[in-house]
N, C-alpha and C positions, 0 to 999 in steps of 0.2 A: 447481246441478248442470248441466256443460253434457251435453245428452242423444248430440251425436255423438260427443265423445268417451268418453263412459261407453258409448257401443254397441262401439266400436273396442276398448277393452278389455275388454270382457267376451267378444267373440269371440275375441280374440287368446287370452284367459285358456282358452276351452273347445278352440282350438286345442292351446293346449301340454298340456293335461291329457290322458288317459289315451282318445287317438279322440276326443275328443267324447263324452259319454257322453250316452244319451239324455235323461235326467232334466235334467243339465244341458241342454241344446238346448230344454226345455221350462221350464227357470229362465229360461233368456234371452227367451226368447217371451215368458214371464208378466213380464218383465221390461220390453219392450217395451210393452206392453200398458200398464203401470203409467203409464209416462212419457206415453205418448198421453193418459190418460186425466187426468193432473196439467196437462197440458198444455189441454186441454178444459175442464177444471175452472178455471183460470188466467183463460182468452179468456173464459168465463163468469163469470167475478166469482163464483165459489164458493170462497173461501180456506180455508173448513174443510177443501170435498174437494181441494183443491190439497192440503193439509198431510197429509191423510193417505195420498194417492195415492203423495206423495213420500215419505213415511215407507215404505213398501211397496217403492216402487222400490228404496229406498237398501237395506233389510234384503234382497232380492233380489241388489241390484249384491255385498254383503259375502257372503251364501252364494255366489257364483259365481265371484269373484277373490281373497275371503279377507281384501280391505283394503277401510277405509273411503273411498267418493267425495272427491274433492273437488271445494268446492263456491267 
């Protein structure tokens, strides 16, 4: 997962959708969140929470753009 351009797309994505809707804006944030937190979990040699940080993110990135990441 590269995490800048999965942020670029998902804002673009809550761009073109309908305003911005709140919920979304709060997907993306939680979304944000996930990747810090996989990202954390990486630099600490925690690979289980790495795996499932990322799992999170990725089910997050697909409710907010509709496709899966690529990684």
């Amino acid at each position: 997962m590269d995490p800048a351009r999965c942020r670029n797309l998902i804002w673009l994505a809550l761009a073109a959708s309908a305003g911005g809707r709140a919920g979304e804006s709060t997907l993306a944030a939680a979304w944000d969140v996930a990747v810090s937190e996989m990202a954390a979990a990486q630099r600490a040699g925690d690979r289980v929470g790495a795996a499932r940080w990322e799992a999170e993110a990725n089910d997050l990135y697909v409710r907010i753009t509709g496709r899966q990441p690529d990684e």
